[in-house]
PQR file with spaces between the fields and no chain letter, atoms N, CA, C, O and H, PARSE charges and radii, in Angstrom:
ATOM       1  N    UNK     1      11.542    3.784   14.650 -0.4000 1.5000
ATOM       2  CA   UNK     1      10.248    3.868   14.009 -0.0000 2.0000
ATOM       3  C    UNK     1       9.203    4.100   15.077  0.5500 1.7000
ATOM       4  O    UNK     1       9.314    3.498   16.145 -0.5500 1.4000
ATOM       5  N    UNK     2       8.222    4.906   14.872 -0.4000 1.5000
ATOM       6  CA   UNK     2       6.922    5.414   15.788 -0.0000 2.0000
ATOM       7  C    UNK     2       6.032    5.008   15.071  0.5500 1.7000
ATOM       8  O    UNK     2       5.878    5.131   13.856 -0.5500 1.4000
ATOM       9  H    UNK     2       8.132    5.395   14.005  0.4000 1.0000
ATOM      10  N    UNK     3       5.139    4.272   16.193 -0.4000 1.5000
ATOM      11  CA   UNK     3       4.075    3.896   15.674 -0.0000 2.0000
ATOM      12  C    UNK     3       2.732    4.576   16.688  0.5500 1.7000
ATOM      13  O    UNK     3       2.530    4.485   17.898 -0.5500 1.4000
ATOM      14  H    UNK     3       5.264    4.172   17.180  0.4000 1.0000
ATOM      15  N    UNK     4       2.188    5.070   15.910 -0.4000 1.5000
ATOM      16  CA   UNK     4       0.739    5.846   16.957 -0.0000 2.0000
ATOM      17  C    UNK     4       0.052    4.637   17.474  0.5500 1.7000
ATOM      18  O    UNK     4       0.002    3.473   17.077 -0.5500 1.4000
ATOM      19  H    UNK     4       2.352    5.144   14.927  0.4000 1.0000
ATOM      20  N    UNK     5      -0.600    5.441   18.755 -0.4000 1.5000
ATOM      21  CA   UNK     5      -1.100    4.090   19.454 -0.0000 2.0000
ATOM      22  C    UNK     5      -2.117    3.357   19.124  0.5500 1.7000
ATOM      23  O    UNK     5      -3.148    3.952   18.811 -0.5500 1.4000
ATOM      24  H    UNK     5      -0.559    6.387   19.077  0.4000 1.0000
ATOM      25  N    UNK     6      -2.097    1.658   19.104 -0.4000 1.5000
ATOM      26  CA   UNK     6      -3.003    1.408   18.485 -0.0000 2.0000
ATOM      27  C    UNK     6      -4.586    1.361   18.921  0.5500 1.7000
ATOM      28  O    UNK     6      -4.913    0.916   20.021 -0.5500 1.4000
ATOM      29  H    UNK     6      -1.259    1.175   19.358  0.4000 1.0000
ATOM      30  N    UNK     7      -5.538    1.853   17.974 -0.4000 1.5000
ATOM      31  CA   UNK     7      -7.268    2.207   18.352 -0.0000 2.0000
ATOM      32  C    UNK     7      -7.730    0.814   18.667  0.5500 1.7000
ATOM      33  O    UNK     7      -7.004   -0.154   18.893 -0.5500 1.4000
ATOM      34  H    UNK     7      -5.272    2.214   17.080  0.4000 1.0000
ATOM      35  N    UNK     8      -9.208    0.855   18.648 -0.4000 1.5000
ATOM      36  CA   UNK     8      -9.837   -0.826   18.439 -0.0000 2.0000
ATOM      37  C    UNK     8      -9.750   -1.426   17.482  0.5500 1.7000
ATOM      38  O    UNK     8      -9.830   -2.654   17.481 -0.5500 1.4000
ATOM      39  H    UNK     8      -9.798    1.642   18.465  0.4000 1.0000
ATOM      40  N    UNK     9      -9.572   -0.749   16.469 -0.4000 1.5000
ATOM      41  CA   UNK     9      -9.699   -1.338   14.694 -0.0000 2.0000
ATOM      42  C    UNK     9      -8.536   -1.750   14.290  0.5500 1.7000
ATOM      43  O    UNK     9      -8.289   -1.780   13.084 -0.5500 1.4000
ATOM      44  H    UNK     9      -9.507    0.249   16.470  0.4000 1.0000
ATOM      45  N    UNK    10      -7.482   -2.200   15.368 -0.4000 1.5000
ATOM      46  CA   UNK    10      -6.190   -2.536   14.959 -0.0000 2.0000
ATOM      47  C    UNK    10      -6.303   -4.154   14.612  0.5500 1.7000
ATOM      48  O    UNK    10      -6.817   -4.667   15.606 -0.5500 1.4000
ATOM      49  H    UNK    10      -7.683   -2.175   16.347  0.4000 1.0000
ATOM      50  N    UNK    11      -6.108   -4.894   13.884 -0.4000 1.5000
ATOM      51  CA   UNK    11      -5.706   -6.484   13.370 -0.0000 2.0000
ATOM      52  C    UNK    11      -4.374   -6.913   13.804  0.5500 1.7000
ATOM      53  O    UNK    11      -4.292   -8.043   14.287 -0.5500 1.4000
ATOM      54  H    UNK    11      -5.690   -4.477   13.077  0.4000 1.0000
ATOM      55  N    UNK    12      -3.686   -6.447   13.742 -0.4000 1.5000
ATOM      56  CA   UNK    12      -2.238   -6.947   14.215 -0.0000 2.0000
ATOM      57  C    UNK    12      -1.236   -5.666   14.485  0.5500 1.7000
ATOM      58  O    UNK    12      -1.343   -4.620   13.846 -0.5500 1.4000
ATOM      59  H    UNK    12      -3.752   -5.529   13.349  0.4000 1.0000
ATOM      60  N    UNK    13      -0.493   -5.827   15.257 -0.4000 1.5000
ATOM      61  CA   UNK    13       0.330   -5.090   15.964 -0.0000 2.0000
ATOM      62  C    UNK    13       1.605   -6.103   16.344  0.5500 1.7000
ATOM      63  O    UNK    13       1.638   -7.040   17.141 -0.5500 1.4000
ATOM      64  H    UNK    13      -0.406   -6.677   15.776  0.4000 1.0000
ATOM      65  N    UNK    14       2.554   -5.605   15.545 -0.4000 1.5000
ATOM      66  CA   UNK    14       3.921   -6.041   16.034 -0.0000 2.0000
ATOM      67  C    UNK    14       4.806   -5.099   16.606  0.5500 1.7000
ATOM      68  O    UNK    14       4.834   -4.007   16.039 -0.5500 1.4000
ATOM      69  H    UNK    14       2.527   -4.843   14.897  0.4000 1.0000
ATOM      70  N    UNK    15       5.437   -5.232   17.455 -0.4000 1.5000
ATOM      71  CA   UNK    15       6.356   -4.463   18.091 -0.0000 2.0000
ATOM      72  C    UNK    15       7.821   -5.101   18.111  0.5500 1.7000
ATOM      73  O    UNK    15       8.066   -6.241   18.506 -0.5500 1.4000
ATOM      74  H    UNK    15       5.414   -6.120   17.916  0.4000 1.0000
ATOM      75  N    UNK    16       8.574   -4.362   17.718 -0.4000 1.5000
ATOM      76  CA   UNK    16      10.285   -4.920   18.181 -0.0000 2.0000
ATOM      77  C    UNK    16      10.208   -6.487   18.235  0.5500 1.7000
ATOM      78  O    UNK    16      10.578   -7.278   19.102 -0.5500 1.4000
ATOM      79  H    UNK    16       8.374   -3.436   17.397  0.4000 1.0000
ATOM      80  N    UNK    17       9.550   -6.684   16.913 -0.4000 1.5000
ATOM      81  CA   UNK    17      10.389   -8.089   16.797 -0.0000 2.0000
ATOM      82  C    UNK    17      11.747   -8.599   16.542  0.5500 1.7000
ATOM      83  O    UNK    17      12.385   -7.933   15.726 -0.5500 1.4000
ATOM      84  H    UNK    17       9.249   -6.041   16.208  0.4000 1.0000
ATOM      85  N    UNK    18      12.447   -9.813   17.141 -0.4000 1.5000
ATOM      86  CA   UNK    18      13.138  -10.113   16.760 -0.0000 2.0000
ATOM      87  C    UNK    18      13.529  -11.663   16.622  0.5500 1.7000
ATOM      88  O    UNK    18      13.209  -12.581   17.378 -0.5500 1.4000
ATOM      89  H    UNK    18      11.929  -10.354   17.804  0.4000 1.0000
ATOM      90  N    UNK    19      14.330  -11.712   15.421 -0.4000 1.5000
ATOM      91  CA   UNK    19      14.262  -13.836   15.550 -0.0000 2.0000
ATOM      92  C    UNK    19      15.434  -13.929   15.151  0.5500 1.7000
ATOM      93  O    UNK    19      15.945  -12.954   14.601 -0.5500 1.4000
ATOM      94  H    UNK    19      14.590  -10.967   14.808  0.4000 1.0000
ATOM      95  N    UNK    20      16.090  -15.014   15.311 -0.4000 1.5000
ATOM      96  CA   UNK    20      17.359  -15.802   15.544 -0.0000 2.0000
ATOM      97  C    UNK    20      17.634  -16.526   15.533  0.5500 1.7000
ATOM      98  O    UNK    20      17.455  -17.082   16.617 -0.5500 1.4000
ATOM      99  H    UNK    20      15.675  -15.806   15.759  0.4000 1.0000
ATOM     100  N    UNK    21      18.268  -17.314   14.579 -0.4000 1.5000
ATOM     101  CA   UNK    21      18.307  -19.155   14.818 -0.0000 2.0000
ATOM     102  C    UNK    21      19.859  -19.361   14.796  0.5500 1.7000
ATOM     103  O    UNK    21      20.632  -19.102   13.874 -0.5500 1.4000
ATOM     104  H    UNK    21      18.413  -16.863   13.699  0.4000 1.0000
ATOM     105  N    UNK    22      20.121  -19.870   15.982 -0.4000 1.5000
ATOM     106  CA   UNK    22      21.147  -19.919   16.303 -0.0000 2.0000
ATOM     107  C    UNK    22      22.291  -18.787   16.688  0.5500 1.7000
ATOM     108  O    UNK    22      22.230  -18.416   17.861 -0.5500 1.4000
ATOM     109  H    UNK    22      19.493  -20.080   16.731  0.4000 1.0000
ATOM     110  N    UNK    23      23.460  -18.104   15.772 -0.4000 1.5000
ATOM     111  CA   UNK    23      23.852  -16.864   16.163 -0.0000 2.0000
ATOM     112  C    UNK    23      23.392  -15.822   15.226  0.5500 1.7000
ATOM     113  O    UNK    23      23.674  -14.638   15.413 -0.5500 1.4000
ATOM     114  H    UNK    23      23.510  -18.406   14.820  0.4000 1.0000
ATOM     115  N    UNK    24      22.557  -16.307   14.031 -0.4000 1.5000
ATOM     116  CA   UNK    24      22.050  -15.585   13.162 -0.0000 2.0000
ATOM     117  C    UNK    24      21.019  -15.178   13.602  0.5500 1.7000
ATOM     118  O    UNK    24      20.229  -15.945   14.153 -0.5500 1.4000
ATOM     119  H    UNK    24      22.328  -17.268   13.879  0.4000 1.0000
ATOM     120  N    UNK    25      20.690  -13.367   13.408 -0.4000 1.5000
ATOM     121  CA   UNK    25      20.162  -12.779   13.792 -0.0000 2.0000
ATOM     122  C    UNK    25      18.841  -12.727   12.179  0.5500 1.7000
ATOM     123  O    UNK    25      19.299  -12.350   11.101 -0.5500 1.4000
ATOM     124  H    UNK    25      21.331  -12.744   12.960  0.4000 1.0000
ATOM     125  N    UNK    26      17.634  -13.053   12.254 -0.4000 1.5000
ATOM     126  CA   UNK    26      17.256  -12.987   10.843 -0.0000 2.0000
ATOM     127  C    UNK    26      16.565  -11.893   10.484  0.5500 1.7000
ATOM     128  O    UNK    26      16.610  -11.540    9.306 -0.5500 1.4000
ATOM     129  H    UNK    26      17.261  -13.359   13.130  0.4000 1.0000
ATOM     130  N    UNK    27      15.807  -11.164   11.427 -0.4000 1.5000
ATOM     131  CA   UNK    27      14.661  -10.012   12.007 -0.0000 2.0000
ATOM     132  C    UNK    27      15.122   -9.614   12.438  0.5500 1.7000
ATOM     133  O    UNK    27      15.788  -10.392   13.121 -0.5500 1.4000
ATOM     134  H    UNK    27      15.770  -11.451   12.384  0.4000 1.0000
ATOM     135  N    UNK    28      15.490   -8.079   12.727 -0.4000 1.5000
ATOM     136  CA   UNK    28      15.717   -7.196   13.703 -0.0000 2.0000
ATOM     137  C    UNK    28      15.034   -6.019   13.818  0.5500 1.7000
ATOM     138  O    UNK    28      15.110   -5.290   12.829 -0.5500 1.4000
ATOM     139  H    UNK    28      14.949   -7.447   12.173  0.4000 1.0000
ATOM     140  N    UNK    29      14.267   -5.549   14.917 -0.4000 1.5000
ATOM     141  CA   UNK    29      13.572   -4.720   15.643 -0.0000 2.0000
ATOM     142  C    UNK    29      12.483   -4.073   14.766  0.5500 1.7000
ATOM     143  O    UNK    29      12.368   -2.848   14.730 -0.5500 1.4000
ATOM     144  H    UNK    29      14.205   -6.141   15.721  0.4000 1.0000
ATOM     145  N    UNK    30      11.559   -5.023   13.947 -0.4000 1.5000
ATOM     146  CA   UNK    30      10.884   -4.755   13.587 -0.0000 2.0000
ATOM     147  C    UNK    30       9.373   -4.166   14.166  0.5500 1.7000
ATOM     148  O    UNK    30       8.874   -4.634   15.189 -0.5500 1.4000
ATOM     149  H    UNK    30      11.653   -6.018   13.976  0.4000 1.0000
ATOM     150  N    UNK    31       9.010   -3.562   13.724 -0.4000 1.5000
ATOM     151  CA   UNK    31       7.680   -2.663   14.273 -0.0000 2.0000
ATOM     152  C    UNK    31       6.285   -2.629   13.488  0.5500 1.7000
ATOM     153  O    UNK    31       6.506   -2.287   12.326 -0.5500 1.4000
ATOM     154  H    UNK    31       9.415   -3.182   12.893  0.4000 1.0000
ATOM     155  N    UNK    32       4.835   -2.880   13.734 -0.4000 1.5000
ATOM     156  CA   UNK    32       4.212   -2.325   12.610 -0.0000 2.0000
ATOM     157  C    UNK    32       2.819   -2.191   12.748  0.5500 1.7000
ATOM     158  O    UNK    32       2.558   -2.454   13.922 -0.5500 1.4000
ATOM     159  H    UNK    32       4.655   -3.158   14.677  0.4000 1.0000
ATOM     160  N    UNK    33       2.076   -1.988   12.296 -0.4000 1.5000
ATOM     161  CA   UNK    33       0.254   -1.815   12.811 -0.0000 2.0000
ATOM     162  C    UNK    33      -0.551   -2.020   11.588  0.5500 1.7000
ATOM     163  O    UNK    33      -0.174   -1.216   10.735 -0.5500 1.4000
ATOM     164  H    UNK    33       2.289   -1.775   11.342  0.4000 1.0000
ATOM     165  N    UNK    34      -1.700   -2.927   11.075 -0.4000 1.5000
ATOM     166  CA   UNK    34      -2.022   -2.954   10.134 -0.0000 2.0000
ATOM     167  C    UNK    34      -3.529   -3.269   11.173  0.5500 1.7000
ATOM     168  O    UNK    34      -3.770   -4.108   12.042 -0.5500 1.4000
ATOM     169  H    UNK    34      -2.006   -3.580   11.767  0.4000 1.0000
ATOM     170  N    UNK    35      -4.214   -2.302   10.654 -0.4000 1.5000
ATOM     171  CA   UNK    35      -6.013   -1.870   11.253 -0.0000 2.0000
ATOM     172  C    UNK    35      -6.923   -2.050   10.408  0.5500 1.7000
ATOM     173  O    UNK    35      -6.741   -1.632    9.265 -0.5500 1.4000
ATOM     174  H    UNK    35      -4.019   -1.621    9.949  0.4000 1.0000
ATOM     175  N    UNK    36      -7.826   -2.548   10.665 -0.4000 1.5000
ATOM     176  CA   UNK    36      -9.135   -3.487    9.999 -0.0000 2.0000
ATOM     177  C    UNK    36      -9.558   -2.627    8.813  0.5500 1.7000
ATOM     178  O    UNK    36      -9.858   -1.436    8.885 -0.5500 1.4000
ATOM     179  H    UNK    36      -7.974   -2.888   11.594  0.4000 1.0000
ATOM     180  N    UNK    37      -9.545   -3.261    7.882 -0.4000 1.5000
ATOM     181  CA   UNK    37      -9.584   -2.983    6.593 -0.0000 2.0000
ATOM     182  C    UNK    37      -8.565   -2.813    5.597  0.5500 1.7000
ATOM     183  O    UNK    37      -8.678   -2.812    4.371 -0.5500 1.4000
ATOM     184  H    UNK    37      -9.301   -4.229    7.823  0.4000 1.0000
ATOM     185  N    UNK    38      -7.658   -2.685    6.244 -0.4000 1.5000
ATOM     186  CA   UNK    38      -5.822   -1.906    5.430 -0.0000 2.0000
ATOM     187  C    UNK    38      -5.462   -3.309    4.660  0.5500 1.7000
ATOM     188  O    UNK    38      -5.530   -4.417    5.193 -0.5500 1.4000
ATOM     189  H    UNK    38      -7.565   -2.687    7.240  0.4000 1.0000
ATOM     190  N    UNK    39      -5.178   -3.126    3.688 -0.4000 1.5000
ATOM     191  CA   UNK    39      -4.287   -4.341    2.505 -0.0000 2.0000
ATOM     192  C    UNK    39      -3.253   -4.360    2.830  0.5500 1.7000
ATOM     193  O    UNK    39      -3.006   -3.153    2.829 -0.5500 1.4000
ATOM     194  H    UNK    39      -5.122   -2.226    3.256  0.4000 1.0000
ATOM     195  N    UNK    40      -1.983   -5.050    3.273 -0.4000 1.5000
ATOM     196  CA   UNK    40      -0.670   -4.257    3.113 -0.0000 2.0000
ATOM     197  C    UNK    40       0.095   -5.456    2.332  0.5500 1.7000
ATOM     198  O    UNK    40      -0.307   -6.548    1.933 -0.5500 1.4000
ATOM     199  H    UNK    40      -2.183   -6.030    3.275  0.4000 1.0000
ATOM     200  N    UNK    41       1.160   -4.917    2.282 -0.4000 1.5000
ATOM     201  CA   UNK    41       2.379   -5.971    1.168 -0.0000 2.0000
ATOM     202  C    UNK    41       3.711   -5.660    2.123  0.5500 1.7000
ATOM     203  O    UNK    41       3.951   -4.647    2.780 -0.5500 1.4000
ATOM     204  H    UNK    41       1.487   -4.029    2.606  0.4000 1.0000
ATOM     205  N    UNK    42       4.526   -6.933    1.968 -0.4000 1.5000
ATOM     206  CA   UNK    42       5.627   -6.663    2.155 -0.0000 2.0000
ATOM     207  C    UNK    42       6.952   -7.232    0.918  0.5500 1.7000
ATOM     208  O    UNK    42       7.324   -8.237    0.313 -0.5500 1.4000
ATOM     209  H    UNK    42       4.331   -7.756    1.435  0.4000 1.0000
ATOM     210  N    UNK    43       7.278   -5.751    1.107 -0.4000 1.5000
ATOM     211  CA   UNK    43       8.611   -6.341   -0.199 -0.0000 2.0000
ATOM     212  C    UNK    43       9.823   -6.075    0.153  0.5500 1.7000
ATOM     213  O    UNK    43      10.014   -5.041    0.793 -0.5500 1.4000
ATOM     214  H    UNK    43       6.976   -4.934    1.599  0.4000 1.0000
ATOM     215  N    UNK    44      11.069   -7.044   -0.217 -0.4000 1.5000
ATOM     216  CA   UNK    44      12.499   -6.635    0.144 -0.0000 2.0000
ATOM     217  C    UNK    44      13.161   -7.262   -0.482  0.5500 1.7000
ATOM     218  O    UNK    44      12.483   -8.101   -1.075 -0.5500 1.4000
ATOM     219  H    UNK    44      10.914   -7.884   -0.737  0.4000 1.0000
ATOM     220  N    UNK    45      14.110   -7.329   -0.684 -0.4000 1.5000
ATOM     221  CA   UNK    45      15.683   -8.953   -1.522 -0.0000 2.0000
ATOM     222  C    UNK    45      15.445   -9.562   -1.129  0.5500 1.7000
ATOM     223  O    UNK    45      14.714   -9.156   -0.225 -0.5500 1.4000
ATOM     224  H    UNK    45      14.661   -6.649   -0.202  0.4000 1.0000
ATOM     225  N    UNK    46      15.529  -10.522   -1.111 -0.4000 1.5000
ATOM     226  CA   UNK    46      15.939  -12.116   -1.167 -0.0000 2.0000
ATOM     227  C    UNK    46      16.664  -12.078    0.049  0.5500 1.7000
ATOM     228  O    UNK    46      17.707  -11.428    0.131 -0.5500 1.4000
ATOM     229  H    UNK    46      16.123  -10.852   -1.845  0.4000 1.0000
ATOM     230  N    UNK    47      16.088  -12.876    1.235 -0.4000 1.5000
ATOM     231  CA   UNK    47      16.447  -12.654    2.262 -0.0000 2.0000
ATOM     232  C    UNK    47      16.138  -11.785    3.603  0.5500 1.7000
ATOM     233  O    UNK    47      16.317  -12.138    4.769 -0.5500 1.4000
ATOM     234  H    UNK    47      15.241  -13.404    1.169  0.4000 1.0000
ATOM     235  N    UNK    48      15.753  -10.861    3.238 -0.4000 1.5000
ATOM     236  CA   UNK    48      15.614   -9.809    4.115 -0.0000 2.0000
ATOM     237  C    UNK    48      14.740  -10.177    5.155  0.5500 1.7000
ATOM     238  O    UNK    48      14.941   -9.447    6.126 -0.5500 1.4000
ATOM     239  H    UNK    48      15.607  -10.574    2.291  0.4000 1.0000
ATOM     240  N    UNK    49      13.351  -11.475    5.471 -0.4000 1.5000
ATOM     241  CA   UNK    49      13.145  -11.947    6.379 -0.0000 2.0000
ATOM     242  C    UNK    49      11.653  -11.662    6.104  0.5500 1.7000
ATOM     243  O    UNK    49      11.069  -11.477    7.172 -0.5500 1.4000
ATOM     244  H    UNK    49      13.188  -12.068    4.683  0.4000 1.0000
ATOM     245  N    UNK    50      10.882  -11.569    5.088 -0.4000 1.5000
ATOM     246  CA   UNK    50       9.296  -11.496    5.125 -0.0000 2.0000
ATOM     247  C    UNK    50       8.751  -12.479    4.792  0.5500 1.7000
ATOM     248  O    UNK    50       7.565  -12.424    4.467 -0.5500 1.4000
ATOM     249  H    UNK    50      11.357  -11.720    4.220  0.4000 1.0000
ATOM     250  N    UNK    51       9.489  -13.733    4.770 -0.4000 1.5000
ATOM     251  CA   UNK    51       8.591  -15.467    5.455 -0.0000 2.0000
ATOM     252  C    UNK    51       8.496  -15.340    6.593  0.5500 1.7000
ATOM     253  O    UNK    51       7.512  -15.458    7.324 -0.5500 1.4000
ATOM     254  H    UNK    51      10.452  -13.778    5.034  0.4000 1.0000
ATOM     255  N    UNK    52      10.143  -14.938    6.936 -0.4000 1.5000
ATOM     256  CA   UNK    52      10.308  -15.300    8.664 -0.0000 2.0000
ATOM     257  C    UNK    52       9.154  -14.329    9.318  0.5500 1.7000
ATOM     258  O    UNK    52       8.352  -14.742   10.156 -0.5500 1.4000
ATOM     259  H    UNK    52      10.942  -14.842    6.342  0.4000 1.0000
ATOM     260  N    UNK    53       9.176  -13.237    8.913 -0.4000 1.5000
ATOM     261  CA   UNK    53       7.644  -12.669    9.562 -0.0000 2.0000
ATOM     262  C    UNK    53       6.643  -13.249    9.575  0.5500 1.7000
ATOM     263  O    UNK    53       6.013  -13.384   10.624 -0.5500 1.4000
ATOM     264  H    UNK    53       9.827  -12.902    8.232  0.4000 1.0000
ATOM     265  N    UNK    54       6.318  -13.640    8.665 -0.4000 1.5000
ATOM     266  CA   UNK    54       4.913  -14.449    8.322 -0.0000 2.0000
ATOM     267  C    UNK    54       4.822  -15.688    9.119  0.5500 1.7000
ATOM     268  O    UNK    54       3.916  -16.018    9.883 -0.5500 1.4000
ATOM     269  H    UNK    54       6.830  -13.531    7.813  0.4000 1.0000
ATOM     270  N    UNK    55       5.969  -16.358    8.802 -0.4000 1.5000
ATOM     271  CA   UNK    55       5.705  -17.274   10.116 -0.0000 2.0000
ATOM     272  C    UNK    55       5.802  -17.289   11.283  0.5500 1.7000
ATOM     273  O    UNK    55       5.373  -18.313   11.815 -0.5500 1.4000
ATOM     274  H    UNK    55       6.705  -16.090    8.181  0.4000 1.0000
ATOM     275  N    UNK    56       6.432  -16.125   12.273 -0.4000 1.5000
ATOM     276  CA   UNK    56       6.432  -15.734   13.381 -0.0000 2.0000
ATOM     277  C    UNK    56       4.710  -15.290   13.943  0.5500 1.7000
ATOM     278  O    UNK    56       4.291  -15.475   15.086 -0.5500 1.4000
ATOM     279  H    UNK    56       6.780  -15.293   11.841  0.4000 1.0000
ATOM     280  N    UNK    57       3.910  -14.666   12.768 -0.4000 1.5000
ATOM     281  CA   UNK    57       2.802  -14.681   12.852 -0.0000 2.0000
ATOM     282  C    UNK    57       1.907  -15.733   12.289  0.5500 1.7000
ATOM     283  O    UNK    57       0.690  -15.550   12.332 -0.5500 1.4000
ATOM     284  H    UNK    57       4.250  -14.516   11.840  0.4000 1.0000
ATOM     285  N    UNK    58       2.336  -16.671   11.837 -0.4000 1.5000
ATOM     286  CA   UNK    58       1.157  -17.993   12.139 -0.0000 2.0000
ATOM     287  C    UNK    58       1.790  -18.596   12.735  0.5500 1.7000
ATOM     288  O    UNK    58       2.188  -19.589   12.127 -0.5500 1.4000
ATOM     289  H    UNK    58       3.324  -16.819   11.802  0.4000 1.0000
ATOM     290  N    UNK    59       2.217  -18.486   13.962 -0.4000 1.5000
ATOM     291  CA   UNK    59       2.764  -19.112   15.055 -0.0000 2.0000
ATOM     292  C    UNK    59       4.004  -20.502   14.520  0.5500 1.7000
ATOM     293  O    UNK    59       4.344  -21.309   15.385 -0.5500 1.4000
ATOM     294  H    UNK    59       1.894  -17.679   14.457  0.4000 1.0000
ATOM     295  N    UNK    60       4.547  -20.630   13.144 -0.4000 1.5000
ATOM     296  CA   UNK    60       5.196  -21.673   12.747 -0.0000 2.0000
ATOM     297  C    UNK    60       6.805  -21.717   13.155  0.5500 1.7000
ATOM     298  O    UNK    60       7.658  -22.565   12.891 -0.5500 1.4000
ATOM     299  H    UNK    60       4.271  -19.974   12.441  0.4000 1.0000
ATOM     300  N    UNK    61       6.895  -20.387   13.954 -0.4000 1.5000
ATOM     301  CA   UNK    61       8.217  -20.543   14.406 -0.0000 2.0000
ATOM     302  C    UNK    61       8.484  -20.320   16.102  0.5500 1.7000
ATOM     303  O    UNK    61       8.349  -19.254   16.702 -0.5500 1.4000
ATOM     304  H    UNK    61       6.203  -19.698   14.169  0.4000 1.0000
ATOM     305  N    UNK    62       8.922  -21.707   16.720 -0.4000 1.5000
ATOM     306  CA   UNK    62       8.443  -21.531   17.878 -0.0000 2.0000
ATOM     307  C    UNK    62       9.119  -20.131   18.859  0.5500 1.7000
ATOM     308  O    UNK    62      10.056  -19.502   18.368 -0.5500 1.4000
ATOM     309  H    UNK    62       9.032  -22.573   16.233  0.4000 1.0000
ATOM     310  N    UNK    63       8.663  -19.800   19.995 -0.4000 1.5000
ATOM     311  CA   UNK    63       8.662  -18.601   20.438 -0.0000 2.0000
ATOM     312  C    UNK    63      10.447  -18.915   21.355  0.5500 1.7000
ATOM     313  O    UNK    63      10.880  -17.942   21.972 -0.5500 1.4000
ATOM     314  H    UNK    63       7.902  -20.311   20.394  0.4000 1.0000
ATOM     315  N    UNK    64      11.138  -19.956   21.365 -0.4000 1.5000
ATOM     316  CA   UNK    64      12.416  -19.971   21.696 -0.0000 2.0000
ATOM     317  C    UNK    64      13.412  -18.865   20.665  0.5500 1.7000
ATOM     318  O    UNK    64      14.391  -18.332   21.187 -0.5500 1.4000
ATOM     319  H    UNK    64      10.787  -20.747   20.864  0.4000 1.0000
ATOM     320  N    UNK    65      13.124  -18.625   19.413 -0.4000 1.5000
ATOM     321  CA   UNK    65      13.555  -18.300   18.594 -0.0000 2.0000
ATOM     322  C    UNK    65      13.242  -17.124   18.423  0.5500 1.7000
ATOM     323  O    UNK    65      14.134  -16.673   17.704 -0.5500 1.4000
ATOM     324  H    UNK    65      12.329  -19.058   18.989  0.4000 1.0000
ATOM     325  N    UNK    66      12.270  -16.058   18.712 -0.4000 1.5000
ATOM     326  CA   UNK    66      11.756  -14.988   18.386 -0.0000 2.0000
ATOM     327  C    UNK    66      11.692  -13.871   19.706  0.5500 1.7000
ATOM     328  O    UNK    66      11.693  -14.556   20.729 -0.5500 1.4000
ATOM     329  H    UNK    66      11.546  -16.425   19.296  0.4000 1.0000
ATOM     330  N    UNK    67      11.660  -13.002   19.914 -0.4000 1.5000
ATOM     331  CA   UNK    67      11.165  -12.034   21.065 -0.0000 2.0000
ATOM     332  C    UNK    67      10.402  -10.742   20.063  0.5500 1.7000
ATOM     333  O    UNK    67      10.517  -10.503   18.861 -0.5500 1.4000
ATOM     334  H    UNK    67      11.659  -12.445   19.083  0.4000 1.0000
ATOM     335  N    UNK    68       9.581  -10.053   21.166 -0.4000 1.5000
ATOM     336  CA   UNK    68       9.305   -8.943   20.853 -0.0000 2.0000
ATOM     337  C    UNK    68       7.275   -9.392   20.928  0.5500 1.7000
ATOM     338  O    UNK    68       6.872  -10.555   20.939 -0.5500 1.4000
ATOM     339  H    UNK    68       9.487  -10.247   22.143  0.4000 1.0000
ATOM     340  N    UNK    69       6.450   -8.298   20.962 -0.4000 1.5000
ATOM     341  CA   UNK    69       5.354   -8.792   20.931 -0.0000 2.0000
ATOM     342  C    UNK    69       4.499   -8.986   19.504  0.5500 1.7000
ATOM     343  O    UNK    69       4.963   -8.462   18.491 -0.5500 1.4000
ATOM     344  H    UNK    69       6.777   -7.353   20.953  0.4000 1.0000
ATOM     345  N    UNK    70       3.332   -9.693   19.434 -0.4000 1.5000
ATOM     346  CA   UNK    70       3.100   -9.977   18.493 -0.0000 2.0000
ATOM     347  C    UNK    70       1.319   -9.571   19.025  0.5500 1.7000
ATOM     348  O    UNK    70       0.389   -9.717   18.232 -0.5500 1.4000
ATOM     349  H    UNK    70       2.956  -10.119   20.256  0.4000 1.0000
């Protein structure tokens, strides 16, 4: 996935995240840019890991568990 580089009006920027608890891999190499003003949603099954995002970004999952930038 390519992401154009981000301007000033960027809000969050994730890059190649990834999280893991234990040998379970839960996130993998996720990417994404959401810039001041943009709504966005995330949808997937049951499982697919868009708490675990969410809490990787309100810091609720400590950073032993996660790589990639935020």
């Amino acid at each position: 996935m390519e992401i154009s580089n981000p301007s000033d009006n960027s809000m969050v920027l994730v890059e190649n995240l990834n999280v893991t608890f234990g040998k379970n891999q839960i996130v993998h190499d996720v990417s994404f840019n959401v810039k001041q003003g943009e709504i966005i949603g995330m949808f997937g099954i049951s499982g697919a890991g868009k708490t675990t995002i969410i809490r990787v970004l309100t810091c609720q999952i400590e950073k032993k568990n996660w790589n990639g930038k935020r």
